[in-house]
PQR file with spaces between the fields and no chain letter, atoms N, CA, C, O and H, PARSE charges and radii, in Angstrom:
ATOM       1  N    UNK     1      81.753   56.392  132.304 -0.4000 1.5000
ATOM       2  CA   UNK     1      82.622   57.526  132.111 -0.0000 2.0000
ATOM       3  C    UNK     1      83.621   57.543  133.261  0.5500 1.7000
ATOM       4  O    UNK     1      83.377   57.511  134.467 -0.5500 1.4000
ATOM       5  N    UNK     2      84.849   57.603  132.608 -0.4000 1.5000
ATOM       6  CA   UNK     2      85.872   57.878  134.216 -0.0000 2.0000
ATOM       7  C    UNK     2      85.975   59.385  134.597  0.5500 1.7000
ATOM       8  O    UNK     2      85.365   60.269  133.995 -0.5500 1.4000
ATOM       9  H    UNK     2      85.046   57.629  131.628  0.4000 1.0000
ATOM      10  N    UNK     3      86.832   59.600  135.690 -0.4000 1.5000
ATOM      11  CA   UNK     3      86.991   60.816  135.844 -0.0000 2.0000
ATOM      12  C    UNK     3      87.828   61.400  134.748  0.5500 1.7000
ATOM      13  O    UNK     3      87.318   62.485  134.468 -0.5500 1.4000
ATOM      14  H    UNK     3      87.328   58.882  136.179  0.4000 1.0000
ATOM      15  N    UNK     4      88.520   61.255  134.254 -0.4000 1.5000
ATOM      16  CA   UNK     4      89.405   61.795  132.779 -0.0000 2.0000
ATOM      17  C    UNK     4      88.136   62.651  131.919  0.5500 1.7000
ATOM      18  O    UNK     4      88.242   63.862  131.723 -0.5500 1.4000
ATOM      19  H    UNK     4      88.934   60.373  134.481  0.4000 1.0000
ATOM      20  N    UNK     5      87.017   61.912  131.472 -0.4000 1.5000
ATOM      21  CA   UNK     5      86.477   62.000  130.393 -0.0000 2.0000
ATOM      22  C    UNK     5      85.653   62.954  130.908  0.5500 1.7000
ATOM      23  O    UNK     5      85.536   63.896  130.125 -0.5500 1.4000
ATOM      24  H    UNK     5      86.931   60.928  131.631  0.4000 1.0000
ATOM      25  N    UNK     6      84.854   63.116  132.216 -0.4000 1.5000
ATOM      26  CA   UNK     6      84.083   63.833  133.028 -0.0000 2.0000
ATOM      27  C    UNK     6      84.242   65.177  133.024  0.5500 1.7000
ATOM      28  O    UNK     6      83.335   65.991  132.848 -0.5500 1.4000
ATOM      29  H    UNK     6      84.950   62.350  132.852  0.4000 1.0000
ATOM      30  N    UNK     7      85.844   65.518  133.294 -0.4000 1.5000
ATOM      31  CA   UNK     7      86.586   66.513  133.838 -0.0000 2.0000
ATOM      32  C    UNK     7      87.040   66.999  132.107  0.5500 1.7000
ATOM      33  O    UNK     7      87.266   68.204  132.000 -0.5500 1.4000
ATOM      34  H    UNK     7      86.581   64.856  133.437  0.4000 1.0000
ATOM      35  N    UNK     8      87.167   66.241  130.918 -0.4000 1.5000
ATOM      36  CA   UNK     8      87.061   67.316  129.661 -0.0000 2.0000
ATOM      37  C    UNK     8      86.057   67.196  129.403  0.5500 1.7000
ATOM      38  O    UNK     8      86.022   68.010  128.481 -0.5500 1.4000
ATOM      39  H    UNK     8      86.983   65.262  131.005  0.4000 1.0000
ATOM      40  N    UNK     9      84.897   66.729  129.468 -0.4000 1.5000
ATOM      41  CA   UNK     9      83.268   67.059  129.121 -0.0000 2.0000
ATOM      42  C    UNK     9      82.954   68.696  129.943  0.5500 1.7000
ATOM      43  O    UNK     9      82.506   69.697  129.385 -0.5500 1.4000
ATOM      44  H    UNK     9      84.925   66.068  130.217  0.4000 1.0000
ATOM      45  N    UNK    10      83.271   68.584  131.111 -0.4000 1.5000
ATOM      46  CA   UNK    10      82.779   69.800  132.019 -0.0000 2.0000
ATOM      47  C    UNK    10      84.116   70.851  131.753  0.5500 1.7000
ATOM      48  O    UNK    10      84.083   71.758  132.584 -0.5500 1.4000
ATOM      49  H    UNK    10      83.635   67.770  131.565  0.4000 1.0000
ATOM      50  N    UNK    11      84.830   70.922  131.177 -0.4000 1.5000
ATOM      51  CA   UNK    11      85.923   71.808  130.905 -0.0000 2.0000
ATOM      52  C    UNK    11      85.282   72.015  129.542  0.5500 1.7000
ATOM      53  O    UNK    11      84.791   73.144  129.540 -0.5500 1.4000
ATOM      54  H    UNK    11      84.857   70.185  130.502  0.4000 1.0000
ATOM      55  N    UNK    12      85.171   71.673  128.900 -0.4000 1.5000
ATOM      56  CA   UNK    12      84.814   72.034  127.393 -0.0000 2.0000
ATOM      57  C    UNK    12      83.481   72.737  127.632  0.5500 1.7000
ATOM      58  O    UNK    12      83.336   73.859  127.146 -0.5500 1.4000
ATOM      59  H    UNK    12      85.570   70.756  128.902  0.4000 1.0000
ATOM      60  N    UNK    13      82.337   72.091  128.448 -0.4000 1.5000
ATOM      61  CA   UNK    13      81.237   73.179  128.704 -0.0000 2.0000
ATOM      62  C    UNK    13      81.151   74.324  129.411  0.5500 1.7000
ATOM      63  O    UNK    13      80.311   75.223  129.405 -0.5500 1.4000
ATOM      64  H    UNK    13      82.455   71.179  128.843  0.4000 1.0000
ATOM      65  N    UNK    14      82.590   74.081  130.295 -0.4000 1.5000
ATOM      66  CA   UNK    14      82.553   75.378  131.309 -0.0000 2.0000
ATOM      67  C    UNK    14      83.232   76.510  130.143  0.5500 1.7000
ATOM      68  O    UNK    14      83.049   77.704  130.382 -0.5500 1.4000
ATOM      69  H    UNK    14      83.273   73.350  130.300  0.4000 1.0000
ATOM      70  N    UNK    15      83.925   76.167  129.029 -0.4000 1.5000
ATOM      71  CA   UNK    15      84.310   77.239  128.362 -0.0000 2.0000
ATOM      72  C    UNK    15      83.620   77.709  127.531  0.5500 1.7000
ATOM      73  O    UNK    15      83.539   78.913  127.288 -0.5500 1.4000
ATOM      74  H    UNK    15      84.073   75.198  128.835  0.4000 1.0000
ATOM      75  N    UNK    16      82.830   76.534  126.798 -0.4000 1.5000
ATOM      76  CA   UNK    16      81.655   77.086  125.624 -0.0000 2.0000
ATOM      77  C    UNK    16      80.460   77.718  126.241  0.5500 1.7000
ATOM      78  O    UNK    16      79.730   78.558  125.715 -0.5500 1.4000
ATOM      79  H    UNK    16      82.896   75.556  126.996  0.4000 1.0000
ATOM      80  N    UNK    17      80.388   77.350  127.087 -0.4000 1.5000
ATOM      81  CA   UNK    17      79.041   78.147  127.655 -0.0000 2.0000
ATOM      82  C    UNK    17      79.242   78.787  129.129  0.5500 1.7000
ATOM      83  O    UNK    17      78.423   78.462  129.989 -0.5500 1.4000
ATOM      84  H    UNK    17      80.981   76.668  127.514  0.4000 1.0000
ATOM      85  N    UNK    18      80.175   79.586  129.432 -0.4000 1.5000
ATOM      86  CA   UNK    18      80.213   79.773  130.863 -0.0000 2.0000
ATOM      87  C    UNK    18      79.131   80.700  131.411  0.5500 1.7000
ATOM      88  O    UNK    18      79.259   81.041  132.587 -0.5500 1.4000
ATOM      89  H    UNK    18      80.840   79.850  128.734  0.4000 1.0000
ATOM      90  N    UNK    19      78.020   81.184  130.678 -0.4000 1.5000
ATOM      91  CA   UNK    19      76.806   82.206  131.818 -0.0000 2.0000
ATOM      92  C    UNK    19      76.143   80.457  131.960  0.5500 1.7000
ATOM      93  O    UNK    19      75.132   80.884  132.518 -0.5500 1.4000
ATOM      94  H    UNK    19      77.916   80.907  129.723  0.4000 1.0000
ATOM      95  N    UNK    20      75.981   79.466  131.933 -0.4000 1.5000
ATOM      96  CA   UNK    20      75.331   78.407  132.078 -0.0000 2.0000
ATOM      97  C    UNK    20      75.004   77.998  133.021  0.5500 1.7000
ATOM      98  O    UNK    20      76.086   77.757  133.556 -0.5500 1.4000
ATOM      99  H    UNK    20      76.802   79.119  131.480  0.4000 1.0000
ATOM     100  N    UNK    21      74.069   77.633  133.873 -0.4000 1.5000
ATOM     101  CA   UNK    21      73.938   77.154  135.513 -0.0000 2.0000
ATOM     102  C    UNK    21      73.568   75.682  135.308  0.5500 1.7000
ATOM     103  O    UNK    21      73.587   75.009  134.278 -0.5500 1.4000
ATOM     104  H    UNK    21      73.190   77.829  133.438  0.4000 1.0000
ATOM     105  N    UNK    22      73.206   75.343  136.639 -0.4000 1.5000
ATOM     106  CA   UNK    22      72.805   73.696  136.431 -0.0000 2.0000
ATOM     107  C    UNK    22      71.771   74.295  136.494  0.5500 1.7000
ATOM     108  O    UNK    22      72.423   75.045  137.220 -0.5500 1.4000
ATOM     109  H    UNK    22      73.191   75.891  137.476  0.4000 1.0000
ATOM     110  N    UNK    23      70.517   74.855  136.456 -0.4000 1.5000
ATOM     111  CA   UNK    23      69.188   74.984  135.896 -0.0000 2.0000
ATOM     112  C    UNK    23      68.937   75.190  134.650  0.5500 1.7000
ATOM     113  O    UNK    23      68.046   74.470  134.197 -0.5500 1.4000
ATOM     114  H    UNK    23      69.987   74.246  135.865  0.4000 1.0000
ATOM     115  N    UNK    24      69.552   76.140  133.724 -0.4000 1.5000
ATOM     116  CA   UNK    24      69.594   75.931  132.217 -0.0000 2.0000
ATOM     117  C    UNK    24      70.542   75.083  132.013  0.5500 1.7000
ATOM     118  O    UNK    24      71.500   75.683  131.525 -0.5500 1.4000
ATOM     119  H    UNK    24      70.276   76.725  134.092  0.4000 1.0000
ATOM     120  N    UNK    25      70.763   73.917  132.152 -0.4000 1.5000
ATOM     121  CA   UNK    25      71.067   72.941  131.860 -0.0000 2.0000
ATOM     122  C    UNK    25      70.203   71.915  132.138  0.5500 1.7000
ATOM     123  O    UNK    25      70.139   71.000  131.317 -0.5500 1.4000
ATOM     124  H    UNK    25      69.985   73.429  132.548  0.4000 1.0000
ATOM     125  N    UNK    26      69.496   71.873  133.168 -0.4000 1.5000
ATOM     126  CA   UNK    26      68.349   71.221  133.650 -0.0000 2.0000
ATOM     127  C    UNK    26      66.865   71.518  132.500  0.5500 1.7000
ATOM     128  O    UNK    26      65.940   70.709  132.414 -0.5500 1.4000
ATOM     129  H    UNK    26      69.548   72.616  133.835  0.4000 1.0000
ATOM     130  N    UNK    27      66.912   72.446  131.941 -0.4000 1.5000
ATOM     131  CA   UNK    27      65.780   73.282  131.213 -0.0000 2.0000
ATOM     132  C    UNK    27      66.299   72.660  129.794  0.5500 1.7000
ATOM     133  O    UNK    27      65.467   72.414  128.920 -0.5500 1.4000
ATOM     134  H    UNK    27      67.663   73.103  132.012  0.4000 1.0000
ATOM     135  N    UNK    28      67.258   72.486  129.647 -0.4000 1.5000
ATOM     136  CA   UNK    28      67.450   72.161  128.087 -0.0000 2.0000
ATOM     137  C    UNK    28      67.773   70.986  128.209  0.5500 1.7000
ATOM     138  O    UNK    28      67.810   70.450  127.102 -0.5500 1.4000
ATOM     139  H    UNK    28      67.933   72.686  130.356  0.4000 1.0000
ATOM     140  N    UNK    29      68.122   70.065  129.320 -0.4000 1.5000
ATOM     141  CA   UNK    29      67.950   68.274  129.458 -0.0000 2.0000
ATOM     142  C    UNK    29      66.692   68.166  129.026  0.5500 1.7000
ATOM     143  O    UNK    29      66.528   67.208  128.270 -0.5500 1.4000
ATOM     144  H    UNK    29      68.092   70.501  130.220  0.4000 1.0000
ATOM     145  N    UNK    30      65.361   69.077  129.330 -0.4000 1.5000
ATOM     146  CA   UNK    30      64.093   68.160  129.202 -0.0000 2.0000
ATOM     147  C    UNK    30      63.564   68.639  127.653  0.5500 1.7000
ATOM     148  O    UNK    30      62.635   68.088  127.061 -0.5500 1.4000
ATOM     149  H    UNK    30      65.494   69.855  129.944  0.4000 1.0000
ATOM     150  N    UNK    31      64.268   69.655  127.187 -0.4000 1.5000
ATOM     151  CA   UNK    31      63.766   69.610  125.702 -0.0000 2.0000
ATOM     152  C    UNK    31      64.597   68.156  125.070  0.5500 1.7000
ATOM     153  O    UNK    31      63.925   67.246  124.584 -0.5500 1.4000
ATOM     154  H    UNK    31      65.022   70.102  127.669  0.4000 1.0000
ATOM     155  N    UNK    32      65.727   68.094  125.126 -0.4000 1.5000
ATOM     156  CA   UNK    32      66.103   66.532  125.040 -0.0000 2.0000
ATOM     157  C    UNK    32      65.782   65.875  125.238  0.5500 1.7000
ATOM     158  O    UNK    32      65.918   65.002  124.381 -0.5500 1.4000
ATOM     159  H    UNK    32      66.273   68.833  125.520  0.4000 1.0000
ATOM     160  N    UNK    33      65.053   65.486  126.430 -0.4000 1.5000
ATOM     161  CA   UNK    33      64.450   64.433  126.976 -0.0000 2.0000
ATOM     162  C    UNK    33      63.370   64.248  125.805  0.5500 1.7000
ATOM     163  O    UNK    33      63.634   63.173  125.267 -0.5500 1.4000
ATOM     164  H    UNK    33      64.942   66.195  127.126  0.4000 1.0000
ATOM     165  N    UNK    34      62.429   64.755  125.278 -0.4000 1.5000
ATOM     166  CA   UNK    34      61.613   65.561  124.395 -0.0000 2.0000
ATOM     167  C    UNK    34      62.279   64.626  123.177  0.5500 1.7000
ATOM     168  O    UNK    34      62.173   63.504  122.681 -0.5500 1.4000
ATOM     169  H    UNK    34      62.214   65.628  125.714  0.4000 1.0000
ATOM     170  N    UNK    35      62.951   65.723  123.056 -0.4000 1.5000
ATOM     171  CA   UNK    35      63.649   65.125  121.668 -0.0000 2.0000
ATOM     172  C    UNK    35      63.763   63.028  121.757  0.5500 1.7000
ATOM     173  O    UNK    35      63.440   62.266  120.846 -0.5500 1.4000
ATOM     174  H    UNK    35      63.037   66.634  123.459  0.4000 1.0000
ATOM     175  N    UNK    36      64.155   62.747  122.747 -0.4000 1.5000
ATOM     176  CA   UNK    36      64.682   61.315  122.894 -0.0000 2.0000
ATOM     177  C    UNK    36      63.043   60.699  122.862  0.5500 1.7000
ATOM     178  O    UNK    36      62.801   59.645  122.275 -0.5500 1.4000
ATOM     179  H    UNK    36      64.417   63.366  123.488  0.4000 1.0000
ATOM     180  N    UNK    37      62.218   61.308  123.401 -0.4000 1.5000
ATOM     181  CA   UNK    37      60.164   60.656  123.083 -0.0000 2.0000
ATOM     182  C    UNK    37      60.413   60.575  122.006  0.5500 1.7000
ATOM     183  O    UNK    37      60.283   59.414  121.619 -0.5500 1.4000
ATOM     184  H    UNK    37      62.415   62.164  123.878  0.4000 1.0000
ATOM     185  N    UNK    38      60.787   61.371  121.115 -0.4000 1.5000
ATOM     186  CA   UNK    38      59.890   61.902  119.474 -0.0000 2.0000
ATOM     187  C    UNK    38      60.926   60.782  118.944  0.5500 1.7000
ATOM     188  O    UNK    38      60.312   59.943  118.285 -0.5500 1.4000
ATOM     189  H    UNK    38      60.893   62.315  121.429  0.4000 1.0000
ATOM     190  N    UNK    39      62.396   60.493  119.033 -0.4000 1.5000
ATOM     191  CA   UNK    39      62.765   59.622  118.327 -0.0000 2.0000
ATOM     192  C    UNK    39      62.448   58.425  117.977  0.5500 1.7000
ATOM     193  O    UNK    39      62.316   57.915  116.864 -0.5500 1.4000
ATOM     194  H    UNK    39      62.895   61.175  119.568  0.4000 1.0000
ATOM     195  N    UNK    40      62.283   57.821  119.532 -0.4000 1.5000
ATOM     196  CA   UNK    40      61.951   56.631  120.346 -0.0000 2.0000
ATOM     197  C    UNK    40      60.652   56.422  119.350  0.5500 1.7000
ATOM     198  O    UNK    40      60.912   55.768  118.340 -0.5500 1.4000
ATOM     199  H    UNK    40      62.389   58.235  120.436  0.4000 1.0000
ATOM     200  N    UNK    41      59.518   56.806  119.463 -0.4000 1.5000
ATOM     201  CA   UNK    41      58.406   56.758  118.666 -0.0000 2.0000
ATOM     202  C    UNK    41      58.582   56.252  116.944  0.5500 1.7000
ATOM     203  O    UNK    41      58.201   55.273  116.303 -0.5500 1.4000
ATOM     204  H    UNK    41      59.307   57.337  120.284  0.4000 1.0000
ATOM     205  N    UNK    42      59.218   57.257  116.686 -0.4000 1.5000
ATOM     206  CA   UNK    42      59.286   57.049  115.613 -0.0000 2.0000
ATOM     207  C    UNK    42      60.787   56.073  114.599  0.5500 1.7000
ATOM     208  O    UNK    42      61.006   55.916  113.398 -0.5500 1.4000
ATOM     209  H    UNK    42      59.528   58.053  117.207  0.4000 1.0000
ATOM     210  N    UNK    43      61.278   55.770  115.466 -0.4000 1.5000
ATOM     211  CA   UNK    43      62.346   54.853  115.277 -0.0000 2.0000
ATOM     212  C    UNK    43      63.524   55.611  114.436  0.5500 1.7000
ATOM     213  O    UNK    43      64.157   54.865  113.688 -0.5500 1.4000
ATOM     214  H    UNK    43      61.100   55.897  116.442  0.4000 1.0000
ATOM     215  N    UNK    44      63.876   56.868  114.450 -0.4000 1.5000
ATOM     216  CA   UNK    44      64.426   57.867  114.179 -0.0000 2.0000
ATOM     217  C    UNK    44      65.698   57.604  115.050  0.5500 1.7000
ATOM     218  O    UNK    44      65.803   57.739  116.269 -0.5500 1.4000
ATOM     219  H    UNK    44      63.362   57.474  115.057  0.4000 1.0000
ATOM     220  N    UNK    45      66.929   57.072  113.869 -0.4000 1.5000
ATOM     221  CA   UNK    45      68.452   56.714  114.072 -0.0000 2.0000
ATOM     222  C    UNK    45      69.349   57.864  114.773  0.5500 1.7000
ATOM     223  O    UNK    45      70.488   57.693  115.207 -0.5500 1.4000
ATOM     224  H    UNK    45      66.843   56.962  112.879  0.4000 1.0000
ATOM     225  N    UNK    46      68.687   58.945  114.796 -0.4000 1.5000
ATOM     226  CA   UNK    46      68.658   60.120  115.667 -0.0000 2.0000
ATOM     227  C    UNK    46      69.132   60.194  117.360  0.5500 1.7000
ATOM     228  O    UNK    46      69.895   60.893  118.026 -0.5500 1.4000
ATOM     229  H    UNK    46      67.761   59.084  114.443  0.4000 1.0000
ATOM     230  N    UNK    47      68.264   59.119  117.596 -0.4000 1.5000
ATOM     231  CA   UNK    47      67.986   58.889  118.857 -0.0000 2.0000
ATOM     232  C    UNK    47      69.391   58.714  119.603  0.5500 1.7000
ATOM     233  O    UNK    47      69.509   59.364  120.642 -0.5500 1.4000
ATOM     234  H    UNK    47      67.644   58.551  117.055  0.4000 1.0000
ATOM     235  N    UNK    48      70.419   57.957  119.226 -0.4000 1.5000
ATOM     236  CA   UNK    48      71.908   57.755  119.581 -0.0000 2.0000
ATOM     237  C    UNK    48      72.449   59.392  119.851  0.5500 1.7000
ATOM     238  O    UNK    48      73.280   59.631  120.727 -0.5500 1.4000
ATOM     239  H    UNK    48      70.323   57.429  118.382  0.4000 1.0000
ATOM     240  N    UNK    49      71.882   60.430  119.011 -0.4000 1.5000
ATOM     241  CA   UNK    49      72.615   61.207  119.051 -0.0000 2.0000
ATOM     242  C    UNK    49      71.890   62.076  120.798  0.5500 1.7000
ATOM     243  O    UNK    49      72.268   62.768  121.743 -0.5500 1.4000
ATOM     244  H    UNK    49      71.207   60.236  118.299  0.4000 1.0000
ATOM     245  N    UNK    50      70.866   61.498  120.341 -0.4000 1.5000
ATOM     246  CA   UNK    50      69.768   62.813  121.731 -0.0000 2.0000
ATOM     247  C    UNK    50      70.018   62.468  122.803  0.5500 1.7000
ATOM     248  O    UNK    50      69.825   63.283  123.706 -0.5500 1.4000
ATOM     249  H    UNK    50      70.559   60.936  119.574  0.4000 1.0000
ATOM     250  N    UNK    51      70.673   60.798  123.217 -0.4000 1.5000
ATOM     251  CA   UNK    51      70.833   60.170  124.549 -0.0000 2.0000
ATOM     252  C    UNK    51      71.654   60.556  124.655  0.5500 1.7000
ATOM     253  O    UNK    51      71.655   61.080  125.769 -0.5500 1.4000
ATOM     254  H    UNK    51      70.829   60.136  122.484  0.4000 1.0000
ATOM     255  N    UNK    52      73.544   60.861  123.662 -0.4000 1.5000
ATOM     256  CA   UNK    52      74.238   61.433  124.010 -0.0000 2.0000
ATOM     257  C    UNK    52      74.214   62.798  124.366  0.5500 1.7000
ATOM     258  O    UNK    52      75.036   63.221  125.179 -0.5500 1.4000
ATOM     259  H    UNK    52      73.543   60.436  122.757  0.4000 1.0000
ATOM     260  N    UNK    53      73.157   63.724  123.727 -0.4000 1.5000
ATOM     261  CA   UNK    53      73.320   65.343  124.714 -0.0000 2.0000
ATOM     262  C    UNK    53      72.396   65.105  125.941  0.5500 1.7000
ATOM     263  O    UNK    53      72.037   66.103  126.565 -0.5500 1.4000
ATOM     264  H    UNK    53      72.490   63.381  123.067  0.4000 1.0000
ATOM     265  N    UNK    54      72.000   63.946  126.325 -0.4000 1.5000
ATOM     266  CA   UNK    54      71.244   63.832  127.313 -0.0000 2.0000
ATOM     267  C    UNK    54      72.414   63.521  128.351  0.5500 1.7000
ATOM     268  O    UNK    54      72.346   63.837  129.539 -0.5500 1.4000
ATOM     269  H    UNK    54      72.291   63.135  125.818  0.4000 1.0000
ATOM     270  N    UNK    55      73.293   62.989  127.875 -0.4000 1.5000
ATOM     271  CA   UNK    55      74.758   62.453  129.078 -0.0000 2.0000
ATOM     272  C    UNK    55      75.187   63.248  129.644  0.5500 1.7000
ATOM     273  O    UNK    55      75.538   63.283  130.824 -0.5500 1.4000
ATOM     274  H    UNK    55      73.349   62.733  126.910  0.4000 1.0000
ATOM     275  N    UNK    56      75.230   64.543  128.284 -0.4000 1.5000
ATOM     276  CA   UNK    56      76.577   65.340  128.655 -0.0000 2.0000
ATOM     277  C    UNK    56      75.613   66.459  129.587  0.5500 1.7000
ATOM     278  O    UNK    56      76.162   66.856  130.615 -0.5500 1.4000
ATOM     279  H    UNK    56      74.946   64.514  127.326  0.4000 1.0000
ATOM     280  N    UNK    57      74.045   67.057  129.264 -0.4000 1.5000
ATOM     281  CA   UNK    57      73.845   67.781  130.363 -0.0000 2.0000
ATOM     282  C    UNK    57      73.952   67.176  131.018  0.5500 1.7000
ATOM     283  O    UNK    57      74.894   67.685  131.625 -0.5500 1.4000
ATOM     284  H    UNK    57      73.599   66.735  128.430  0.4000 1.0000
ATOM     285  N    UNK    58      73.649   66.052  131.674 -0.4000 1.5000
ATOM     286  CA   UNK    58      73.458   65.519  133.413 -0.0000 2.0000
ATOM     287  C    UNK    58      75.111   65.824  133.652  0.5500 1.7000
ATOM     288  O    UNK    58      75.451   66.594  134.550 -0.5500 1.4000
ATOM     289  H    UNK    58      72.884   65.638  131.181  0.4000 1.0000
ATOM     290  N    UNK    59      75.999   65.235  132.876 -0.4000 1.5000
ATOM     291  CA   UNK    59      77.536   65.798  133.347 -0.0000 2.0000
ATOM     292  C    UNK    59      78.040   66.881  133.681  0.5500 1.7000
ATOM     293  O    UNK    59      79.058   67.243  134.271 -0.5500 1.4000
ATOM     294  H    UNK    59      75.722   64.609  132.146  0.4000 1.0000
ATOM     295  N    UNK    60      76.619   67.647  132.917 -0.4000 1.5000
ATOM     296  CA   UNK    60      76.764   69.398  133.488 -0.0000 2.0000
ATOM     297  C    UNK    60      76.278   69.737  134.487  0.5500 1.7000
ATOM     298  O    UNK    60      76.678   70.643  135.218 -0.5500 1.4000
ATOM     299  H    UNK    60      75.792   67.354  132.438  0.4000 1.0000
ATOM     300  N    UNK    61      75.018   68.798  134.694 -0.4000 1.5000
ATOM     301  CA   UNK    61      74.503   69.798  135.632 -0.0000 2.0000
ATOM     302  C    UNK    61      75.443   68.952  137.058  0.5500 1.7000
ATOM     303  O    UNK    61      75.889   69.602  138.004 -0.5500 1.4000
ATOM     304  H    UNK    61      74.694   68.062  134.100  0.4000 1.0000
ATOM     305  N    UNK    62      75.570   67.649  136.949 -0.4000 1.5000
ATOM     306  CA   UNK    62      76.503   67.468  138.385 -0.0000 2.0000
ATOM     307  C    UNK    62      77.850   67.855  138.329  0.5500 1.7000
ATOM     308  O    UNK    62      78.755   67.223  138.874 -0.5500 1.4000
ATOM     309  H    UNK    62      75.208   67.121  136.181  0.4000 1.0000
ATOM     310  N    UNK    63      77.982   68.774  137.747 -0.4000 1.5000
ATOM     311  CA   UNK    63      79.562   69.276  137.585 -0.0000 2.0000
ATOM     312  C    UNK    63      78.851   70.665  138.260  0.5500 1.7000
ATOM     313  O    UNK    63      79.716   71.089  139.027 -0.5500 1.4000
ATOM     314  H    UNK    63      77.247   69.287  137.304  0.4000 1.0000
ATOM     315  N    UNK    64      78.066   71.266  138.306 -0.4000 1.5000
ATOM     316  CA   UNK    64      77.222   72.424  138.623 -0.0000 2.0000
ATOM     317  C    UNK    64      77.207   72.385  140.350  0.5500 1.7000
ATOM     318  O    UNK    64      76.578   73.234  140.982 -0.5500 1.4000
ATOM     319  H    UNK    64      77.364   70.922  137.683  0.4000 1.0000
């Protein structure tokens, strides 16, 4: 990710969700994380999608 893409990932979350901290963001990475087990297991094409909300919190929470 460059800085371009970083800086509208964390602009788009700072507007959709602004009561948001990097701890509920941290709290809902690990239900993802979660989610990314259960795919992984079961070979559930899913999984592309769960690593990507797994990107974008960590982009949140170090934008935090």
């Amino acid at each position: 990710m460059n800085k371009q893409q970083f800086e509208a990932i964390t602009a788009w979350q700072t507007e959709t969700f602004p009561q948001a901290t990097a701890f509920s963001k941290a709290a809902h990475l690990e239900q993802e994380v979660q989610e990314v087990r259960e795919a992984t297991e079961t070979g559930d094409p899913s999984i592309r999608l769960e690593i990507a909300d797994c990107f974008l919190l960590l982009a949140g929470i170090a934008n935090k």
